[in-house]
C-alpha positions as CSV (number, residue, x, y, z in Angstrom):
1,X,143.1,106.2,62.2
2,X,143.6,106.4,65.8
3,X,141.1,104.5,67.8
4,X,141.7,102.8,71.2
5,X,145.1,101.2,72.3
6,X,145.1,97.7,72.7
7,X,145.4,97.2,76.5
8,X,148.8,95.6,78.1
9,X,148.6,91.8,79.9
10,X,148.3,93.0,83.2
11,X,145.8,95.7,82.6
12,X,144.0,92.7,80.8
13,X,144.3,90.4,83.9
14,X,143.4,93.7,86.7
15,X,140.3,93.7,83.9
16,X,138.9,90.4,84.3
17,X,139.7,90.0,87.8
18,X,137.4,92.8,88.4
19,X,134.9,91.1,86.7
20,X,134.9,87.9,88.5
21,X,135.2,90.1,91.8
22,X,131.7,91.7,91.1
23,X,130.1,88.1,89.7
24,X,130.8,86.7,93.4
25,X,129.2,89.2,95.2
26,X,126.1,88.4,97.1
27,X,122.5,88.9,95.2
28,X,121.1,92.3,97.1
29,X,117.9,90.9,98.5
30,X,115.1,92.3,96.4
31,X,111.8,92.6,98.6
32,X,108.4,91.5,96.8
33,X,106.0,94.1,97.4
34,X,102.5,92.8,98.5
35,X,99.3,94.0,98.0
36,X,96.7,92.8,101.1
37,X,97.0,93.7,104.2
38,X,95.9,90.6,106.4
39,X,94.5,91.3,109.6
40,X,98.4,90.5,111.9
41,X,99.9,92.6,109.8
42,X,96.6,95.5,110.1
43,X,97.6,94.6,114.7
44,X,101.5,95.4,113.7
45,X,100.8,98.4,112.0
46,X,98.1,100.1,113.9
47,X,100.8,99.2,117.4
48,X,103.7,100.9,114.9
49,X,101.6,103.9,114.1
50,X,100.1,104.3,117.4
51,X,104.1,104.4,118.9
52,X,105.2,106.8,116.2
53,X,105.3,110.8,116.3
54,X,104.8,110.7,112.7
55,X,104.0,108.6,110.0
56,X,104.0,108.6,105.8
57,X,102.7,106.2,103.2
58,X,106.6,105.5,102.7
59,X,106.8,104.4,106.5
60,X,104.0,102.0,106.5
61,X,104.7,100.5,102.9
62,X,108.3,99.4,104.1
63,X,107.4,97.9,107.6
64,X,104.8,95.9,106.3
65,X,106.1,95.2,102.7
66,X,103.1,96.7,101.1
67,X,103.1,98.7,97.6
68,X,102.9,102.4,98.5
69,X,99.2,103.2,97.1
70,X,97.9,100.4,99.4
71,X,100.0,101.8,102.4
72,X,98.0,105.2,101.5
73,X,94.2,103.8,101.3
74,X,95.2,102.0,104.8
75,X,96.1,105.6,106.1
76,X,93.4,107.3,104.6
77,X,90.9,104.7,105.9
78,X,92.3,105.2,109.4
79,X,92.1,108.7,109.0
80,X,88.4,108.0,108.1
81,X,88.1,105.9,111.5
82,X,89.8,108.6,113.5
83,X,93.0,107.0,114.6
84,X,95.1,109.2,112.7
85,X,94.9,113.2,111.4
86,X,96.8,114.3,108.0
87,X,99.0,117.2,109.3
88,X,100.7,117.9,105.9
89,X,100.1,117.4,102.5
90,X,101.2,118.5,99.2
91,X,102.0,116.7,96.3
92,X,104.6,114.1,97.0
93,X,104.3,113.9,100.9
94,X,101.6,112.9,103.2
95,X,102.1,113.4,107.3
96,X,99.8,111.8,109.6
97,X,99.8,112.4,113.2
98,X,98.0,109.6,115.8
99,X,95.2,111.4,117.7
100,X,96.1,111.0,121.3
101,X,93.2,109.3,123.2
102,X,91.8,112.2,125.8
């Protein structure tokens, strides 16, 4: 009965020129997560986590381009090595301190 009204020739051309507007923007760069950590990248991170207060699986995974569950067996195997200490965990969040050299 009803239904929609049929929109007027400038709300048509408002319409499509919003259209083209969002076609022409720029593709957001979408970063490939890798999986091995190559022994520069191992150097980089060890220097980043050895200058940090903190650090999280989140941290590591996005300065090195890593998937997250590799950025937390590298932690975990530093932690194993002594480098680092887990201050905090729970569910969703792991905090790792660097153990200051005596």
């Amino acid at each position: 009965m009803g239904g929609q009204k049929k929109p007027t020739i400038s709300k048509l051309k408002k319409m499509l020129e919003g259209k083209k507007r969002k076609s022409d923007r720029e593709e957001v760069r979408k970063v490939e997560y890798g999986v091995i950590i190559d022994e520069a990248t191992r150097k980089e991170l060890i220097s980043f986590i050895k200058s940090s207060r903190y650090i999280t699986p989140s941290m590591v995974s996005r300065k090195a381009e890593i998937k997250i569950s590799e950025a937390r067996r590298f932690l975990k195997e530093l932690e194993n090595q002594g480098m680092i200490r887990l201050e905090l965990k729970n569910r969703e969040l792991e905090v790792y301190v660097p153990v200051k050299a005596a």
